[in-house]
SEVOTI-624381 format. One record per residue: x, z, y of N, C-alpha, C in turn. Coordinates in pm, whole numbers. Layout:
// SEVOTI-624381
NODE,X,Z,Y,X,Z,Y,X,Z,Y .
...
//
This chain:
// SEVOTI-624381
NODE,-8121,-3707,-9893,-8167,-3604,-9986,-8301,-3550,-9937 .
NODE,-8383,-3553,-10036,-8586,-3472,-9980,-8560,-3346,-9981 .
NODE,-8630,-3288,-9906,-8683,-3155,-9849,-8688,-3072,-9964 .
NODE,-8677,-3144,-10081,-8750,-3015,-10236,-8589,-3014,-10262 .
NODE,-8525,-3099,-10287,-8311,-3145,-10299,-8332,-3028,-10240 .
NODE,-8317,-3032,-10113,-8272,-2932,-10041,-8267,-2793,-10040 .
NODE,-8417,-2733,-10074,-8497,-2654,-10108,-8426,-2599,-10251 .
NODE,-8420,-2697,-10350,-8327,-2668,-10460,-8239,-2571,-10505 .
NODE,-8113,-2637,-10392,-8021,-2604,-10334,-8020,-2472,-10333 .
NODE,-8131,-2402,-10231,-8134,-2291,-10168,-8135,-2197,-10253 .
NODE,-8173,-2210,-10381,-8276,-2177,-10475,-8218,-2077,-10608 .
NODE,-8123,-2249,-10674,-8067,-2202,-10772,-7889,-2219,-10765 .
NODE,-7920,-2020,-10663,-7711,-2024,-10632,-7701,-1881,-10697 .
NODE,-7538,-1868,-10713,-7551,-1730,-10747,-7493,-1636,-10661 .
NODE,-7451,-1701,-10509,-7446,-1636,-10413,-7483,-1735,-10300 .
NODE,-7470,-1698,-10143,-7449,-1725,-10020,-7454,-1640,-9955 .
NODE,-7376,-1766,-9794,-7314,-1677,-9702,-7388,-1758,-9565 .
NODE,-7444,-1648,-9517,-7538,-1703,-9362,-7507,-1674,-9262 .
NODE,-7529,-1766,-9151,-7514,-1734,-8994,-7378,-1819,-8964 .
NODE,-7352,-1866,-9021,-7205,-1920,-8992,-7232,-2014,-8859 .
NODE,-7116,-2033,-8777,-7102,-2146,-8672,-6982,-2286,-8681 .
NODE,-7024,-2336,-8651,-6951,-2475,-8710,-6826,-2455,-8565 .
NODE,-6742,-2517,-8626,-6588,-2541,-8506,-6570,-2660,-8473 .
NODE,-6549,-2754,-8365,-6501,-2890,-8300,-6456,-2924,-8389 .
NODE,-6532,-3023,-8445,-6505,-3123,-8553,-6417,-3114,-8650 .
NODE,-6558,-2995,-8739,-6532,-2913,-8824,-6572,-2953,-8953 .
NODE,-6730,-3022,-8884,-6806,-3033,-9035,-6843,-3189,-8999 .
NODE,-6908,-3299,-9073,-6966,-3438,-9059,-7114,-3407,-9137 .
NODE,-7177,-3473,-9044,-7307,-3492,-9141,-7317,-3591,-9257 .
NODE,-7371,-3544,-9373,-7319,-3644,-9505,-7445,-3785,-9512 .
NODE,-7513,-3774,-9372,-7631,-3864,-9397,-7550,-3971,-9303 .
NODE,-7484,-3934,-9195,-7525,-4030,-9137,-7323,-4021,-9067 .
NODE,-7256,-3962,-9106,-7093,-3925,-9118,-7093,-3897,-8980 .
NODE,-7167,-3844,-8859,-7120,-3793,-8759,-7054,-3650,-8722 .
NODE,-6995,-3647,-8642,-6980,-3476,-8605,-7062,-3379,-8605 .
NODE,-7044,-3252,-8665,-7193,-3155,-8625,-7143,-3103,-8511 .
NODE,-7180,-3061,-8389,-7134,-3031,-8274,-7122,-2907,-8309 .
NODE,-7029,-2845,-8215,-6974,-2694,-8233,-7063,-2585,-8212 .
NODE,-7074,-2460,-8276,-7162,-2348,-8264,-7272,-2394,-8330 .
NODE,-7265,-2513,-8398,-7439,-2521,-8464,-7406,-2422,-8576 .
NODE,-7518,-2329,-8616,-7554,-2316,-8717,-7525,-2317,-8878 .
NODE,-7478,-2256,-8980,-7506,-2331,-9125,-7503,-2208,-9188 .
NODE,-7494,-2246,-9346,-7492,-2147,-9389,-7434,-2248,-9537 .
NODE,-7368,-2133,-9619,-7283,-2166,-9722,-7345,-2148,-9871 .
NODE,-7391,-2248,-9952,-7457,-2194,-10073,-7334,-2252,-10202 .
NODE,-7303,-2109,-10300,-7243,-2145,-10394,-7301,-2174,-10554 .
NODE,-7391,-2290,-10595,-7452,-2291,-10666,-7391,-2250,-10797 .
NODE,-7518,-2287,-10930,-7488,-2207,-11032,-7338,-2311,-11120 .
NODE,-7320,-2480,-11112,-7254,-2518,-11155,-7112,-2540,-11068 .
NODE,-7106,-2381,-10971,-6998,-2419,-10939,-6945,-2518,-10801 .
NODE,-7060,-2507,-10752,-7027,-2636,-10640,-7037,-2513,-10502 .
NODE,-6982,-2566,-10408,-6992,-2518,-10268,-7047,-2595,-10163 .
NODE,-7147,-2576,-10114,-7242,-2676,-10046,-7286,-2618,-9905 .
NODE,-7251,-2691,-9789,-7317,-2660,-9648,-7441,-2718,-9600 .
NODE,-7515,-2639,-9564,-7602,-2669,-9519,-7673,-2619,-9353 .
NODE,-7692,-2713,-9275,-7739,-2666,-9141,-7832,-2567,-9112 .
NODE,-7855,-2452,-8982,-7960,-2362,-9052,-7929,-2239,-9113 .
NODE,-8061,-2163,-9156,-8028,-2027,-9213,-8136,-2099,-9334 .
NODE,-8135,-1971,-9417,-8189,-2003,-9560,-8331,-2030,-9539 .
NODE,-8428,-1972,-9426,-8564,-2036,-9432,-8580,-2092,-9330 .
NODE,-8481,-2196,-9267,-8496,-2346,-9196,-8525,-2436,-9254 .
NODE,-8675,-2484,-9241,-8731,-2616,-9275,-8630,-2765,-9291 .
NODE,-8579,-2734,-9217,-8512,-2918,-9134,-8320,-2890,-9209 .
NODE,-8313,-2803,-9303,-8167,-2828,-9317,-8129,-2977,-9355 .
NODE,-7985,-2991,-9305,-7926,-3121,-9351,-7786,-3052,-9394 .
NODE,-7747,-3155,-9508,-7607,-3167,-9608,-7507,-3138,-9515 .
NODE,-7402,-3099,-9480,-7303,-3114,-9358,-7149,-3116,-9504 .
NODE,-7067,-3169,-9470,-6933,-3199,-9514,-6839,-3118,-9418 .
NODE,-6748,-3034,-9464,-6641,-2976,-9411,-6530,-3113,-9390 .
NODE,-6441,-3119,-9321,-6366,-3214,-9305,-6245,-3140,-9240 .
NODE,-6229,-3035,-9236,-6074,-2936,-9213,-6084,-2805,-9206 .
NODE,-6024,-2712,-9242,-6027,-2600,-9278,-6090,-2552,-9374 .
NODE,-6048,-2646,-9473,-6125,-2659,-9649,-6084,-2478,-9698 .
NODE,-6209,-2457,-9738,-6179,-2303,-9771,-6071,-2309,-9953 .
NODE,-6021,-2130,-9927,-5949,-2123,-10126,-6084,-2216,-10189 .
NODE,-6188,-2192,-10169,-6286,-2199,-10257,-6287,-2329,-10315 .
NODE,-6314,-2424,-10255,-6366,-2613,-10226,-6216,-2648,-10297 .
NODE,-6079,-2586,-10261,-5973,-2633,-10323,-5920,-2596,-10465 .
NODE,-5980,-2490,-10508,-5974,-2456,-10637,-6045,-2527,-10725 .
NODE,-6209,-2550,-10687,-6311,-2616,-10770,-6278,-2754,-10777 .
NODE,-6199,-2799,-10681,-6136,-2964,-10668,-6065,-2964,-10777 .
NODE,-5954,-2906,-10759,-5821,-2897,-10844,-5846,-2914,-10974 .
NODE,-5934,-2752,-10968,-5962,-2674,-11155,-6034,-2793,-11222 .
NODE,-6129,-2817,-11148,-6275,-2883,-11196,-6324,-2790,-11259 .
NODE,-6370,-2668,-11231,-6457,-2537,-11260,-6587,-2596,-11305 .
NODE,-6605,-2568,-11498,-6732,-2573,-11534,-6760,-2454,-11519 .
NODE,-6919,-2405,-11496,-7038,-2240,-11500,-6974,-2224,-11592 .
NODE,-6942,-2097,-11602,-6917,-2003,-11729,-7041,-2007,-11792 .
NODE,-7040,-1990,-11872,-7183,-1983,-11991,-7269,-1820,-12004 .
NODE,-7398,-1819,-11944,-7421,-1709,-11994,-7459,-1661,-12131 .
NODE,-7435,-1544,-12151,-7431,-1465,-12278,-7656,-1437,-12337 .
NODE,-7603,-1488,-12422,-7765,-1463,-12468,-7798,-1386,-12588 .
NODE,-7904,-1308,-12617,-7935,-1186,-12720,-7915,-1267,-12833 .
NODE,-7800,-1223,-12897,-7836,-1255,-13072,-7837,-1084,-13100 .
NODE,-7906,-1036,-13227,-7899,-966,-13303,-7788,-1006,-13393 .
NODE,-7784,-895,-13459,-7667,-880,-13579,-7721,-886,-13678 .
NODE,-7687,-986,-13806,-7720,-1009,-13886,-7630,-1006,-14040 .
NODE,-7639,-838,-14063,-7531,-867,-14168,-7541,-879,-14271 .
NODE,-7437,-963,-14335,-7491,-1006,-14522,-7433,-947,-14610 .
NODE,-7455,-980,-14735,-7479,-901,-14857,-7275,-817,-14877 .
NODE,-7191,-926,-14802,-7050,-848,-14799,-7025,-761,-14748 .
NODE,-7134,-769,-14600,-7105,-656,-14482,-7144,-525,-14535 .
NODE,-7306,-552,-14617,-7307,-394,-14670,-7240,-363,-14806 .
NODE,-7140,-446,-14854,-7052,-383,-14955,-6940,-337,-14904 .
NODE,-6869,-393,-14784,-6758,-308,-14715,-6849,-206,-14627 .
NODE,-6943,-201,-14558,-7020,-85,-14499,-7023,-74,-14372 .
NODE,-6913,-102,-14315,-6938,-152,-14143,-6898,-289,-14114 .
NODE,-6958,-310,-13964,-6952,-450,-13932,-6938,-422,-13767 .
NODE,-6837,-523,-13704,-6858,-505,-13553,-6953,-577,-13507 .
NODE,-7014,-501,-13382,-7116,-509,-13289,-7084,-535,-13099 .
NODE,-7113,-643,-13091,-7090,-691,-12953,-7213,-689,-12855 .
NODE,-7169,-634,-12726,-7311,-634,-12612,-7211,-619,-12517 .
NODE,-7357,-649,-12414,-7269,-674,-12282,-7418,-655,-12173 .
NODE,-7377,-594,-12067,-7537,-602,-11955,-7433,-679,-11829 .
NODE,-7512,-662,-11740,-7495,-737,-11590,-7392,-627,-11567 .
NODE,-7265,-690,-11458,-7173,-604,-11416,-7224,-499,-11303 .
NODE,-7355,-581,-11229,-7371,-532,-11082,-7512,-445,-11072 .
NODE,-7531,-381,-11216,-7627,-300,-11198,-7602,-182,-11323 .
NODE,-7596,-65,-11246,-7560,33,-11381,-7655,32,-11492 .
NODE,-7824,63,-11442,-7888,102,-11546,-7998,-82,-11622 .
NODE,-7840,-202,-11595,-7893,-293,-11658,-7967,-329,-11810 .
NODE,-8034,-375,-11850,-8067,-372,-12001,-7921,-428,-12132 .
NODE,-7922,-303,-12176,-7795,-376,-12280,-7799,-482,-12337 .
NODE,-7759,-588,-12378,-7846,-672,-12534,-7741,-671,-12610 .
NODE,-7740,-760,-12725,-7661,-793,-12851,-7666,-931,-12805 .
NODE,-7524,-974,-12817,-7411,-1089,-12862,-7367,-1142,-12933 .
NODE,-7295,-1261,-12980,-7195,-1293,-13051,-7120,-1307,-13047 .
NODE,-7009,-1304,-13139,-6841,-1253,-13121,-6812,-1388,-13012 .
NODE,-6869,-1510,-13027,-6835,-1618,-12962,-6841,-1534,-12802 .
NODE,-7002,-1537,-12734,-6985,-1508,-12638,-6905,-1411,-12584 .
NODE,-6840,-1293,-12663,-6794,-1160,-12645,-6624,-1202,-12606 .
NODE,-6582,-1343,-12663,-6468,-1376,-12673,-6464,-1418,-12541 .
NODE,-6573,-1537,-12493,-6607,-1604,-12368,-6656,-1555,-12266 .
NODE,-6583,-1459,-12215,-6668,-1342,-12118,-6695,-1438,-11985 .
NODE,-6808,-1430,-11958,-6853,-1442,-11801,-6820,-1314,-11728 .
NODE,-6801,-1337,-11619,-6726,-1231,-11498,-6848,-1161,-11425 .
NODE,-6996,-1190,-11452,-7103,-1152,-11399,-7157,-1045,-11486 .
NODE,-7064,-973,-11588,-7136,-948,-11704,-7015,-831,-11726 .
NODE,-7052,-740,-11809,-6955,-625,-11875,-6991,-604,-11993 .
NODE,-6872,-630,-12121,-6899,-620,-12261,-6810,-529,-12330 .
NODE,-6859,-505,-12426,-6827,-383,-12511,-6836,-392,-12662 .
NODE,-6748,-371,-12751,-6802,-372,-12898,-6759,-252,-12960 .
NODE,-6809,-228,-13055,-6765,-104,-13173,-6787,-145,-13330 .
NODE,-6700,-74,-13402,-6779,-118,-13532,-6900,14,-13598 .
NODE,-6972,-31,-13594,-7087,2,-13685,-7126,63,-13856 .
NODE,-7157,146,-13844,-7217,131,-14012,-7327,114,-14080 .
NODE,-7320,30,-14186,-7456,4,-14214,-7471,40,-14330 .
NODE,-7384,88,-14421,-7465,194,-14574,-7351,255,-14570 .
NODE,-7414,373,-14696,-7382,500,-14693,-7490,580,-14691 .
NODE,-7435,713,-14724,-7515,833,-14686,-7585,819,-14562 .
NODE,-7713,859,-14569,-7826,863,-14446,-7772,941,-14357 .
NODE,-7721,1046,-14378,-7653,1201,-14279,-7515,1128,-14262 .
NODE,-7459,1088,-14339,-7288,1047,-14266,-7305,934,-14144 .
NODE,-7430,838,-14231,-7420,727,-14114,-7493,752,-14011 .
NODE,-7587,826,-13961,-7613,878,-13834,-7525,940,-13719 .
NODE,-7456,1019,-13847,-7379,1136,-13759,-7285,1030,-13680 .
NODE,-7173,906,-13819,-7127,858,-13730,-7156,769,-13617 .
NODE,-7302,686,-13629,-7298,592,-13546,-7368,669,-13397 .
NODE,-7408,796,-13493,-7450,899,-13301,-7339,863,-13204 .
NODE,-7242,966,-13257,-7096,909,-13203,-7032,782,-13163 .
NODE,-7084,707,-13220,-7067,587,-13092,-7078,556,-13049 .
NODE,-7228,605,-13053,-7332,554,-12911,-7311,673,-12787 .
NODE,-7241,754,-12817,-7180,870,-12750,-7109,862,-12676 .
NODE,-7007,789,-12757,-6926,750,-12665,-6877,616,-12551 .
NODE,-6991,563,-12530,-6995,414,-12499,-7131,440,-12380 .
NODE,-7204,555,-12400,-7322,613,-12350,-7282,601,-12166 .
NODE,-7161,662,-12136,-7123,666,-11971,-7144,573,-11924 .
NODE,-7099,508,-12026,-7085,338,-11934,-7201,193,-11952 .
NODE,-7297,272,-12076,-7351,156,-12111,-7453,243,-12136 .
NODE,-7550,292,-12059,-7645,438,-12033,-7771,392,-12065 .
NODE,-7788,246,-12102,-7980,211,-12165,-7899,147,-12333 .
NODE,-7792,187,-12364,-7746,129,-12527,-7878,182,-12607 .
NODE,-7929,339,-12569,-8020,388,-12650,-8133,303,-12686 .
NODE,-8159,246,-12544,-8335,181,-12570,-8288,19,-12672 .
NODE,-8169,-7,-12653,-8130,-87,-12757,-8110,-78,-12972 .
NODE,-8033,14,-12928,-7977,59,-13053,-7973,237,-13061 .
NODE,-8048,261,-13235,-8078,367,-13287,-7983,383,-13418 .
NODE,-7917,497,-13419,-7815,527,-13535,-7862,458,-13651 .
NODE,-7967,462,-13735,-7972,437,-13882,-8021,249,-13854 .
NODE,-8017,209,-13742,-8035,63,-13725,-7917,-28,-13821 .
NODE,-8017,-173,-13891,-7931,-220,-13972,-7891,-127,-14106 .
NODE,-7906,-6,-14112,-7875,52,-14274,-7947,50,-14354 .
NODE,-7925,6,-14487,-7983,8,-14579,-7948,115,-14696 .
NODE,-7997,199,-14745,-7942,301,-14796,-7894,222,-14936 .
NODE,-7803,346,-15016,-7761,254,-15140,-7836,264,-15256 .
NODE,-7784,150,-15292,-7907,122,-15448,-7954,250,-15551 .
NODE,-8061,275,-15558,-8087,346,-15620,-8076,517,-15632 .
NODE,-8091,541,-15479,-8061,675,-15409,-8188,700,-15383 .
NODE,-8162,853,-15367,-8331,922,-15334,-8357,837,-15196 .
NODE,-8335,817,-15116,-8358,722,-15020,-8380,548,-15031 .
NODE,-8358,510,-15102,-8367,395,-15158,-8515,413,-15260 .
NODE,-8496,464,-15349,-8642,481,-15426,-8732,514,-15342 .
NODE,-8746,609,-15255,-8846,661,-15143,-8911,510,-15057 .
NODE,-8780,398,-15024,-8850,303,-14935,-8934,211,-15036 .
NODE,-8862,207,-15160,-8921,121,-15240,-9101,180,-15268 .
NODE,-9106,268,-15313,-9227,398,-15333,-9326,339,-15184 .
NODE,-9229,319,-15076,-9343,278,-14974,-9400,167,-14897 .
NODE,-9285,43,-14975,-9301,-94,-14996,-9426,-101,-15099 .
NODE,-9428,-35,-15193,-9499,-35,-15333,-9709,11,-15279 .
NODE,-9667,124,-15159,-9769,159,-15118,-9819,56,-15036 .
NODE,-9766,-31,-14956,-9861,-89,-14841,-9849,-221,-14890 .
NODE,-9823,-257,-15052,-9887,-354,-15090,-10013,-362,-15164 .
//
């Protein structure tokens, strides 16, 4: 494996574990199947598809080499054997896009989710798919929404939900604003008013 393989490796994990010392014929080298002698060195990288990989060295040693465990196989190496653990899938921004039924019944649910391991992470918008398929790196949340109606009812209520979801999901604001997605109803002083200003900035 080249120096960039290796480098790779180092690179794209979503954890590791450093300083480790190898035990009497503990680990084999995968180049060349010998013993790594005891007290060397390694360090443990768990990449993003799931794999568990040793490597000789700390994370900015030039000269790492591949090393193979060969006893005292960790939970880890025996689960991913077993399971055959594919990456969970990460969750990516869809907006909500609702159609001409959603604003005749008037609300619609809304799915988001930020990083588990940072409070003031950026919220985004989901889809019910991903919301169903939770990744474990991630914390999700849905509510239902309203999107017509009265201008004053649907604020008031969707204030309130962002109210209450606010403790735990504390940047929802810089995401989502109460009258977001509403369209007022046909032919309401609010409705003529947007039309009046569609009409102007053409």
């Amino acid at each position: 494996m080249t120096t960039q393989q290796i480098q790779n490796i180092k690179t794209n994990i979503e954890r590791t574990i450093q300083g480790l010392q190898t035990k009497p014929q503990e680990f084999i080298y995968e180049e060349t199947g010998g013993y790594v002698k005891p007290n060397a060195v390694y360090s443990v990288y768990y990449t993003l598809n799931k794999k568990e990989i040793y490597l000789t060295g700390i994370r900015d040693y030039s000269r790492s080499k591949i090393i193979n465990r060969v006893k005292n196989k960790t939970m880890y190496s025996n689960y991913t054997y077993t399971k055959n653990v594919i990456r969970q899938p990460y969750p990516k921004t869809t907006l909500a896009n609702p159609s001409e039924s959603d604003y005749r019944i008037g609300t619609i649910a809304r799915y988001f989710t930020k990083k588990t391991n940072e409070v003031n992470a950026k919220v985004f918008e989901i889809t019910k798919e991903d919301f169903t398929n939770k990744n474990n790196l991630y914390d999700y949340t849905s509510f239902q929404w309203r999107i017509s109606g009265k201008k004053l009812e649907v604020s008031r209520d969707n204030s309130a939900t962002l109210r209450g979801i606010q403790s735990s999901y504390p940047s929802i604001t810089k995401t989502v604003f109460p009258l977001q997605l509403w369209i007022p109803p046909k032919n309401s002083p609010d409705d003529i008013v947007n039309k009046l200003l569609l009409l102007k900035t053409d």
